[in-house]
N, C-alpha and C positions, 0 to 999 in steps of 0.2 A: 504494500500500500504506500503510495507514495501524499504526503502531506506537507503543509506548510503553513507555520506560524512565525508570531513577531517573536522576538528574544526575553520575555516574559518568563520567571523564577514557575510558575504554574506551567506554564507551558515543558519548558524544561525537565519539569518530575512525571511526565508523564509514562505508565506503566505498559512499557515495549515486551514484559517479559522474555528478555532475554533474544528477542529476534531484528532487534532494530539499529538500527545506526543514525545519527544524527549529523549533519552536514551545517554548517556555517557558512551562510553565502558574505553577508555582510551585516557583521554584528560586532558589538566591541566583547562581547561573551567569550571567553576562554573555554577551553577545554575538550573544544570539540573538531571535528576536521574541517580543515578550511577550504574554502572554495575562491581563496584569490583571485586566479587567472579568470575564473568567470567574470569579474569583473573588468568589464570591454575600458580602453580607454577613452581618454576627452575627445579622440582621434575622430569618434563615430558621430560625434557630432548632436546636433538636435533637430529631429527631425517629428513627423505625423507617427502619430501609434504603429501602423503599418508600415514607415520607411524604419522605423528602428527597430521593429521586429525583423524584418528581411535583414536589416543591417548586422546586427546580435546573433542571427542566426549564421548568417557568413562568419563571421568573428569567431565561433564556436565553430563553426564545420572544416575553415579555412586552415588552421592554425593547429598542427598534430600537439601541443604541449596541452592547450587548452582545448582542445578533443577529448582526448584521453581525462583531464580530468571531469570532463561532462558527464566519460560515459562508466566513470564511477558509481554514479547515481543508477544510470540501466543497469549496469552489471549487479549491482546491489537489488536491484527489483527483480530482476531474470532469474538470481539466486533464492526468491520467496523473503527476502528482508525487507521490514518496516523502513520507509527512509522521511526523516523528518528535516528540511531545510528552513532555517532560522534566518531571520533579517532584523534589522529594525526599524522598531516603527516611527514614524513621523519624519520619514525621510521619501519624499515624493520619487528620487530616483533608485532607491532601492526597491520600491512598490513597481514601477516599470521595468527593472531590470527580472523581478523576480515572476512578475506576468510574461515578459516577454521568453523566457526560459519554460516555465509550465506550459506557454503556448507551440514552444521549440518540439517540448516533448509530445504532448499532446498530438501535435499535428505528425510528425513524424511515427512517432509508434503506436498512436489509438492510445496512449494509456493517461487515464486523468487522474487529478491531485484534488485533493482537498483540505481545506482549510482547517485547522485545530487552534483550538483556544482556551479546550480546557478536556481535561482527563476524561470527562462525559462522550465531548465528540469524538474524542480516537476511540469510547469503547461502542456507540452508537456506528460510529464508518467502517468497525471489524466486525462485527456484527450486522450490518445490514448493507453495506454497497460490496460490489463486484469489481474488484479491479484485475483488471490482465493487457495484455498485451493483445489488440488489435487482428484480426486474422487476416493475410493478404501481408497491406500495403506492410502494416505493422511487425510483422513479423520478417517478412522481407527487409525491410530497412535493420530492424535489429539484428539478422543473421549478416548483411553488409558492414555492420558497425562494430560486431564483434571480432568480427575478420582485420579491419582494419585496425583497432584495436590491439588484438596480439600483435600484429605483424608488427606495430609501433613500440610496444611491449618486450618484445624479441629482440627487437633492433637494440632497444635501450641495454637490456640484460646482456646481450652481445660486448655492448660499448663498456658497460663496467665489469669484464672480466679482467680478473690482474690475478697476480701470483698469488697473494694472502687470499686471493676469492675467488677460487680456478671455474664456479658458476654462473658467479655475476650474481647481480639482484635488479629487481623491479621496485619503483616508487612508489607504489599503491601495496599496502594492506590489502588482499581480494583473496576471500576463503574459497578454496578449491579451483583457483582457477587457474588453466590448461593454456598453455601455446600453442597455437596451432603450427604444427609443420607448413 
């Protein structure tokens, strides 16, 4: 189930049982994984609801560093985890950065988010809505994105092998996940 609230102490304690991971897009809250690079620069400019969704959306599709950490969030949802992305509130451009991301996903893979505010609504939204992933477009785009993904993943673990790490390692924390040949 993918969700999203302000950075609120209530919001925060809410009871993931153990399946959930919580993301920090843009919040002064500590302690949770951050989502830096999601955050497009001044570069994009200001434009219509619609030019800076397309814009945000290139930003995120164009750019393999900030891909990869996009598709932290799929990979987290494709695995059956709860994923909770925090903002804060009364900041007009984190309200559109974090729309125009839910809209990324959405449109892209069928799959929708919903709003939490308080411990009620995530057990009301696991208990009563359906989320999945899209069949067709959505699932197509997802098996595209995981491919490019490893391959990106691959490369990197390639790049830091050295004699102390005759392996190499990957940047992301991601339980069970495979490279594809």
């Amino acid at each position: 189930m993918l969700m999203f609230g302000y950075d609120r102490d209530d919001i925060l304690n809410i009871s993931f049982a153990g399946t959930g991971i919580i993301y920090n897009l843009a919040s002064m809250k500590e302690g949770f994984i951050k989502l830096h690079k999601l955050l497009p620069p001044n570069s994009l400019g200001r434009f219509t609801d619609r030019d800076f969704d397309i814009a945000y959306a290139n930003y995120i599709m164009m750019n393999d560093e900030v891909f990869c950490e996009f598709f932290q969030i799929i990979y987290n949802l494709y695995i059956g985890k709860d994923v909770l992305i925090i903002y804060s509130a009364n900041q007009d451009w984190t309200e559109n950065i974090m729309e125009s991301l839910l809209k990324l996903i959405q449109q892209r893979y069928g799959y929708n988010a919903v709003r939490i505010d308080s411990d009620e609504d995530y057990i009301y939204a696991r208990n009563n809505c359906n989320f999945s992933f899209a069949y067709g477009y959505g699932v197509y785009n997802l098996d595209q994105d995981k491919e490019r993904f490893s391959k990106l993943i691959e490369s990197y673990r390639l790049a830091t092998i050295t004699k102390d790490n005759p392996v190499g390692s990957i940047p992301y924390n991601l339980e069970g996940f495979i490279v594809y040949e």
